[in-house]
C-alpha positions as CSV (number, residue, x, y, z in Angstrom):
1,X,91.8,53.8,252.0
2,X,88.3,53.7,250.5
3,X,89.1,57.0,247.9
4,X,92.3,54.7,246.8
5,X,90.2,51.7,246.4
6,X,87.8,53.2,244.6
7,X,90.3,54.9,242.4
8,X,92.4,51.5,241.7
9,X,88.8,50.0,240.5
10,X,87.9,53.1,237.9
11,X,91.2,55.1,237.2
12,X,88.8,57.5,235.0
13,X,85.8,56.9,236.7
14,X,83.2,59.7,237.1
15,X,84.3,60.7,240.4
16,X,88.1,61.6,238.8
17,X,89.6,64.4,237.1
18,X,92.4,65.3,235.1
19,X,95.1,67.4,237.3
20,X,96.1,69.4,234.5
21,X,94.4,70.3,231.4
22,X,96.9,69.0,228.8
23,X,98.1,65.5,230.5
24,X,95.6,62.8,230.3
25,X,97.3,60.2,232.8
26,X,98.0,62.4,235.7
27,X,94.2,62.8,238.0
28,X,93.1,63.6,241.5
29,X,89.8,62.1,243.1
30,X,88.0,63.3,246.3
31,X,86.0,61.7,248.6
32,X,84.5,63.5,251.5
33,X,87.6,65.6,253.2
34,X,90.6,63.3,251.0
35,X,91.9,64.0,248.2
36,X,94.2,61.4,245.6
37,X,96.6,62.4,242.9
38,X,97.6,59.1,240.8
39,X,98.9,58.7,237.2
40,X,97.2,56.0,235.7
41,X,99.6,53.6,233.7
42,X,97.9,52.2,230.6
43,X,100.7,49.9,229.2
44,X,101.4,48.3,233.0
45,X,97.3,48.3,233.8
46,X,98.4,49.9,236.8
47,X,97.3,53.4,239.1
48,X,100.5,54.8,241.1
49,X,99.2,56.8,244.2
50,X,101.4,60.1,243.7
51,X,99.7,61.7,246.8
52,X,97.4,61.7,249.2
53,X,95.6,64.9,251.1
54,X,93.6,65.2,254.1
55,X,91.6,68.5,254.6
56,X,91.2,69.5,258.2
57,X,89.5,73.2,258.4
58,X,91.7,74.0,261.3
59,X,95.2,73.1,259.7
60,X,94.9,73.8,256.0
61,X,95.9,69.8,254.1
62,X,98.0,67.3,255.8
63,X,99.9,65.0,254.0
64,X,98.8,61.3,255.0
């Protein structure tokens, strides 16, 4: 809940990046073992959490 937080106060803060190289509104964050993909919506001043990762070295990602 913190990485979405902090994502829903900076959409293209420093700790983001663009998810793909030609598509400016689709990003992923981390923080520690999560991981967020959002697409920010300029027009709505709104960030929809598309997905959201947990890394566990023993499983590989979980969805959460």
């Amino acid at each position: 809940m913190r990485l979405a937080g902090r994502v829903a106060k900076d959409p293209h803060g420093p700790d983001t990046h663009r998810s793909f190289a030609n598509c400016g509104l689709t990003r992923s964050s981390w923080l520690d073992s999560a991981i967020v993909h959002h697409i920010v919506v300029p027009s709505r001043n709104a960030v929809l959490i598309i997905e959201a990762d947990m890394y566990d070295h023993t499983r590989g990602f979980d969805l959460i």
